[in-house]
N, C-alpha and C positions, 0 to 999 in steps of 0.2 A: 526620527521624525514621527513614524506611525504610533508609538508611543506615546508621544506628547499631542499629539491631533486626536488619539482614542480618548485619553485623561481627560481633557481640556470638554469633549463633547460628553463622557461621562459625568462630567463637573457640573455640565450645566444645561442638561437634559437637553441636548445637538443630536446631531446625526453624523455617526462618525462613517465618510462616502471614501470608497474605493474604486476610483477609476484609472481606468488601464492606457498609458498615453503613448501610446505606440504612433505617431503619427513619421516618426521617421523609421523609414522605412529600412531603409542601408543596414539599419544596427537593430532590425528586429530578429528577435531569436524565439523560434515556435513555441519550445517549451517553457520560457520564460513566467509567463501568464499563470501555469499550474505551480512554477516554484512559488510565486511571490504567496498565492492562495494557500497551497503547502504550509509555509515559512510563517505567513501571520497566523492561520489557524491554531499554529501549536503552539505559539506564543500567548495566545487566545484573546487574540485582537480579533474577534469577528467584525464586520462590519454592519452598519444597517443599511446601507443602499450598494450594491455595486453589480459586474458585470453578470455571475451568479445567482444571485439574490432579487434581482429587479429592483427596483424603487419608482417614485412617481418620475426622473428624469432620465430614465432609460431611452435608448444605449448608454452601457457605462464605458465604453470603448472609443476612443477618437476616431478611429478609421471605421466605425459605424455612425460616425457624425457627421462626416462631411459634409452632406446639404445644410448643415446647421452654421456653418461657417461661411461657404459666401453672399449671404445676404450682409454680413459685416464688412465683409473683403468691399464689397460694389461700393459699399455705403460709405468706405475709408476714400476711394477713388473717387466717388462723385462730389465727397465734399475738401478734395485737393488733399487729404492728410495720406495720401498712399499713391503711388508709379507704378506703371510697368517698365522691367528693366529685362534687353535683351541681351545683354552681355553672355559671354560665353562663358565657362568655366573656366579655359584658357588666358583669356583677356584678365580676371578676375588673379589668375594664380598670377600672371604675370605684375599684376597690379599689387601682390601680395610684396613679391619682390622687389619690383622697384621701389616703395615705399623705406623695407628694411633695409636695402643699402641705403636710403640718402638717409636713415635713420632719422625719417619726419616726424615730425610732432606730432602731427594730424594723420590719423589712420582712419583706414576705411574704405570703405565706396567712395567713388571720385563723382557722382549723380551721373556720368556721362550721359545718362537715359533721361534723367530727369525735364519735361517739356518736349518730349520729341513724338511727331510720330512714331510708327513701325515702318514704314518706308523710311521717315528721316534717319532713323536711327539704323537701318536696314545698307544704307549708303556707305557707312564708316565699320571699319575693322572692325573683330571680333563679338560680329550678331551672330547669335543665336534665334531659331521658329521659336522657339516657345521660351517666353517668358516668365519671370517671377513676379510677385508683387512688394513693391517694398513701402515701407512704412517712411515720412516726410520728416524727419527730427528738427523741430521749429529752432529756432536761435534760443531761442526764453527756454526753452526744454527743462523743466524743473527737476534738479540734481539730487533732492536731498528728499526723504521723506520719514515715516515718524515709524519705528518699529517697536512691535510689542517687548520685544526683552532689551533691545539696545537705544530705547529714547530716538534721538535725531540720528539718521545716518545719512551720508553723502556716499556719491556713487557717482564713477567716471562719467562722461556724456558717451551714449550712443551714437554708433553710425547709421545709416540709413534700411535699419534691421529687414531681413527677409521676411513676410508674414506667411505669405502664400509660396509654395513652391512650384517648380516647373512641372511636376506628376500630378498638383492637382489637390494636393496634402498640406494643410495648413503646418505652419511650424511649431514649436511648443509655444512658444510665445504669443501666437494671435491664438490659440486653442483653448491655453487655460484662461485667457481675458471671457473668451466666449462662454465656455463650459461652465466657468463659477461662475459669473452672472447667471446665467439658464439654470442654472443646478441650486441658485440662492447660498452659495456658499461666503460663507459671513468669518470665517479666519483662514487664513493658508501659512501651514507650519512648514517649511524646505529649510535648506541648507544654506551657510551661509554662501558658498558657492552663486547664489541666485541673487546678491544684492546687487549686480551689476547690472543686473537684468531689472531690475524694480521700477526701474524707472521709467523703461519702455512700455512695461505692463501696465503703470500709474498713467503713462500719455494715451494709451490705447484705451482706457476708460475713458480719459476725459474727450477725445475723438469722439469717441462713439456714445458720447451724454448716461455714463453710465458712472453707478457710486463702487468703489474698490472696495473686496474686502479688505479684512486689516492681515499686515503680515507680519509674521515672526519668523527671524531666522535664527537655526539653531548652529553652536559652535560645531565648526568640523572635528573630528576625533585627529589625536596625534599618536604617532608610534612614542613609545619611550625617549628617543633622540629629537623628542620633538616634532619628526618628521611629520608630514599628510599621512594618514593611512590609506595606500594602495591598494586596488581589487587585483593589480598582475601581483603585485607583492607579496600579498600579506591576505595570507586565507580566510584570516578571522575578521576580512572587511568583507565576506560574503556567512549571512545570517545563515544557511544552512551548515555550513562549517561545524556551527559550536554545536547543533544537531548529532551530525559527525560525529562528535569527539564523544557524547556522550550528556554534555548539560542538560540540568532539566531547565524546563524554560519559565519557573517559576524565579529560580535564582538568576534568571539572566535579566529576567525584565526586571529584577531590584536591582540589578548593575548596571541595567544602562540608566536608570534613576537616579542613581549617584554620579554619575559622570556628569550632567547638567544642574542637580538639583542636591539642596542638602538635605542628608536621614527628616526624615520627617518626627522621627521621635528620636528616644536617649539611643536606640541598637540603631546600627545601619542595617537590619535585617527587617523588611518591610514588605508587606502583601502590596501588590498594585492598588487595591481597593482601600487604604490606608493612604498611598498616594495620591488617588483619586481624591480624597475627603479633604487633604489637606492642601491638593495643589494651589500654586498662586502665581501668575508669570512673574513677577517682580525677584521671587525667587528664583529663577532660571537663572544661572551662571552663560554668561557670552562669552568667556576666555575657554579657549579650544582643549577639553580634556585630556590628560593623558590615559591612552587603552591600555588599562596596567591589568595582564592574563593572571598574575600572580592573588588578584584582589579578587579576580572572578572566581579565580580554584577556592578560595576562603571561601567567599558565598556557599560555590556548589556543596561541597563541604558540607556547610552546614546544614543548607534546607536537606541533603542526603539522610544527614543524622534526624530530620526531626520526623521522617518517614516512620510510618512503620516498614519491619521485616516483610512482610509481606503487599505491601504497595512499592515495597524498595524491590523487592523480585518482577514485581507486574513490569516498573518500566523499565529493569534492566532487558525484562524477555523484550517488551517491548523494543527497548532501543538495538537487541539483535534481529529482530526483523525486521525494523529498516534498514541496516547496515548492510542486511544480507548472508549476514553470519549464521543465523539461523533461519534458514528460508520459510520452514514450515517449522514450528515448535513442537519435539516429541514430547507429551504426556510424561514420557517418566525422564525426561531429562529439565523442563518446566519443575516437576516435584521435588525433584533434587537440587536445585538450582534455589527455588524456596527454602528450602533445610540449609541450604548451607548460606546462604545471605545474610545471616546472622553473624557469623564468622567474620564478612569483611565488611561489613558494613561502617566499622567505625576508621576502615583505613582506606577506604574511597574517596577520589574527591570527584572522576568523572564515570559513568557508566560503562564506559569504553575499558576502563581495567578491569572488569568486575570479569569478564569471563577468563583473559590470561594470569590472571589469581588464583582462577580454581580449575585452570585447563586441565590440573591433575585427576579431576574428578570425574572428566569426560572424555577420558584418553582411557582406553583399553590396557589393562596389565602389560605383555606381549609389546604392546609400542609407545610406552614411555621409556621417553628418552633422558637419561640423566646430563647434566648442564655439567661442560669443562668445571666450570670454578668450584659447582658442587663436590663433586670427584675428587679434585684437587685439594678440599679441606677437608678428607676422611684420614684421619690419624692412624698409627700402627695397631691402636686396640677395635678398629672398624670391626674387623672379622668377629672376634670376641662378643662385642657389643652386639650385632647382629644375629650372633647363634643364642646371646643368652636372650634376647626378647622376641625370636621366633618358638623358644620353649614356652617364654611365660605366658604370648597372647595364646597361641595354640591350648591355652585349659581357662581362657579368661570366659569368666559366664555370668550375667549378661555381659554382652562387645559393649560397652556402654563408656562413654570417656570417661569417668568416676573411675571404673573398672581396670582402665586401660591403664591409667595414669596411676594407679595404685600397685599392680602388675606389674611395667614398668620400672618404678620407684626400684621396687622390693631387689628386682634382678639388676638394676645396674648401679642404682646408689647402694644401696644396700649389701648387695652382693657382689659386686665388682669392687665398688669404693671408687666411684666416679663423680666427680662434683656434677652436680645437678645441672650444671649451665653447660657442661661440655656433653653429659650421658644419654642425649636424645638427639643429638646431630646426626650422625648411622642412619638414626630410626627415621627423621625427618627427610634426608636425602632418598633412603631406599622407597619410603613411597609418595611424594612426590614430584622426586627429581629434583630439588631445586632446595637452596641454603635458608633460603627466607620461603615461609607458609603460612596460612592461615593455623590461628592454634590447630596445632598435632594431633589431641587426642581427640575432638572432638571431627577433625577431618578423616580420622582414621574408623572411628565408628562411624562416618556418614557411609565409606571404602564400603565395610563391613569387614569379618574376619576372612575371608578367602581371599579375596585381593590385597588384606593387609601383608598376611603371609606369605604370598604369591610375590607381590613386589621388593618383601623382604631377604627371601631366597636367591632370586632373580641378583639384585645387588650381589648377595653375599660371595655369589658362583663367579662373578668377575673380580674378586678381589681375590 
């Protein structure tokens, strides 16, 4: 959604506003506020108004609004379009259920509050001191309304919705009615999750003589099987996840682009500011994407490859200090880490590989450790192979891969009579442990020749 709300106000010189809608409380989470700021910043959604930033409708925050809300609340009450309902939670859950056994038609609040005083209503089971407010759903209550990507949509009726709560805290629902008005907010992009809900929002304008913005809602994402994508489920419906893993967030924001919207040009590989120039709601796809992870590694993939070596090093240091992997970045382990980025660069697809690709490089002689399966595919000529290219490096000058690989060559093709696709497996195993590496010769000049040799021996002594 912050996507297409950023686009949409980029589009058309807006204000793309970031407000933080905490107004329930139950399910507030402290740190939350610094993820979401976190998570869009590096996406590079900044925003032009929000909690942070100021703007001229400050506070960006609901629970720094509250006096801004019941001048609405009174005005809902004074003119019959809102109650106060003292029912209890108890009464409520029980009403919950007897509903679902007689599997009624009609759900909801039963008004029992509706016209009563607080003594009248005070007389009969299940009152509650402190009240909520609820909003009046008129019979004519208008079901359908006009949305930007989906033309007409229809929408269940409404029960007799909460606005105001018993602590004092408006609900989401009378909040954003209020907030966009006061804040002059002229499109609201949400989920479609939220068309059930449009409708109350649209009577809550016409209550309170106020004009709605316009709404678009966007398709929900599906798992593969079709399914909802879950935040208990499924990691990769929490935005910092793909952080995580390693994506850059250049290639993500062309992927969530493709998910609602078609390539803007002949590649699907597209800057946001390409998207921005060509966006058009009419193009907005309303059938619920599938979140195919397979289509994202292709992306990441490729905006990897169009880096350069050395901006592809910056955000891998990068993405090890957020991870934590690298807490503080040493100077010569950054350098080396540079020099060798080149090596994997074309066999990356998220950032998160890029260090157990070259752990060989940052692992001390002494405790690297060789892999079962490596071990396991050292042939009977291991030993051989191993004594004759601990002679050849041991006189190679410069240590330089040209060098190495020529050296090499001479002693085991040449002088053993080893086919070339079999005669550097030994060599590849003894320094960096493992059957699959980044080119050989050039990870063994980055080694240098002491550790070449070193790790060399080291093998040869256990065989």
């Amino acid at each position: 959604m912050s996507l297409f709300n950023k686009a949409y106000a980029q589009a058309t010189g807006g204000a793309f506003v970031l407000r933080i809608e905490d107004t329930d409380r139950a399910r507030y989470v402290a740190d939350s506020e610094q993820q979401i700021f976190d998570t869009l910043r590096w996406l590079g959604f900044d925003w032009d108004e929000g909690p942070d930033v100021g703007g001229p409708y400050a506070p960006y925050r609901q629970s720094e609004r509250l006096d801004s809300y019941r001048p609405f609340v009174e005005q809902l009450l004074a003119s019959g379009h809102a109650y106060h309902c003292w029912c209890s939670t108890e009464r409520l859950a029980g009403l919950r259920e007897q509903q679902q056994a007689a599997k009624a038609s009609v759900t909801g609040y039963d008004r029992l509050c509706l016209g009563k005083t607080r003594d009248e209503r005070a007389a009969l089971p299940g009152f509650s001191d402190t009240p909520v407010v609820r909003m009046l759903i008129p019979d004519d209550a208008p079901l359908s309304f006009t949305d930007v990507i989906r033309g007409e949509v229809n929408a269940p009726r409404p029960d007799d919705q909460v606005i105001l709560k018993a602590d004092g805290f408006p609900t989401y629902h009378l909040a954003v009615v209020v907030d966009d008005h006061l804040m002059g907010i002229t499109h609201v992009v949400r989920g479609e999750e939220w068309i059930s809900s449009t409708p109350k929002h649209i009577l809550l304008y016409r209550f309170l003589g106020l004009t709605p913005p316009a709404f678009a809602h966007m398709p929900l994402l599906r798992n593969t099987d079709k399914s909802k994508i879950s935040k208990r489920k499924n990691p990769a419906a929490r935005l910092v996840w793909f952080r995580e893993q390693g994506y850059l967030p250049e290639a993500l924001r062309n992927f969530l682009q493709l998910l609602a919207y078609p390539p803007v040009g002949e590649s699907e590989v597209a800057t946001f500011d390409e998207f921005v120039a060509a966006f058009d709601w009419a193009k907005v796809s309303a059938v619920g994407p599938i979140f195919d992870l397979t289509k994202l590694n292709w992306l990441n993939g490729e905006y990897i490859r169009a880096l350069t070596p050395d901006a592809l090093a910056d955000r891998i240091v990068e993405h090890l200090e957020f991870t934590g992997e690298w807490a503080t970045a040493n100077p010569a382990d950054v350098e080396l880490l540079r020099r060798a980025t080149p090596l994997i660069q074309e066999r990356l697809t998220v950032l998160s590989e890029a260090l157990p690709k070259l752990a060989f490089l940052f692992t001390g002689d002494v405790d690297l450790v060789v892999a079962d399966d490596a071990r396991a595919q050292l042939g009977d000529d291991a030993g051989p192979v191993l004594d004759a290219s601990i002679a050849a490096l041991a006189i190679v000058e410069p240590f330089s891969a040209d060098q190495i690989q020529a050296a090499l060559r001479a002693a085991l093709v040449d002088g053993l009579g080893i086919k070339p696709r079999f005669a550097f497996g030994p060599v590849r195993v003894g320094v960096t442990g493992s059957r699959v590496s980044p080119p050989l010769f050039e990870s063994m000049e980055l080694l240098g020749r002491e550790s070449t040799l070193s790790r060399l021996r080291d093998l040869r002594s256990t065989l």
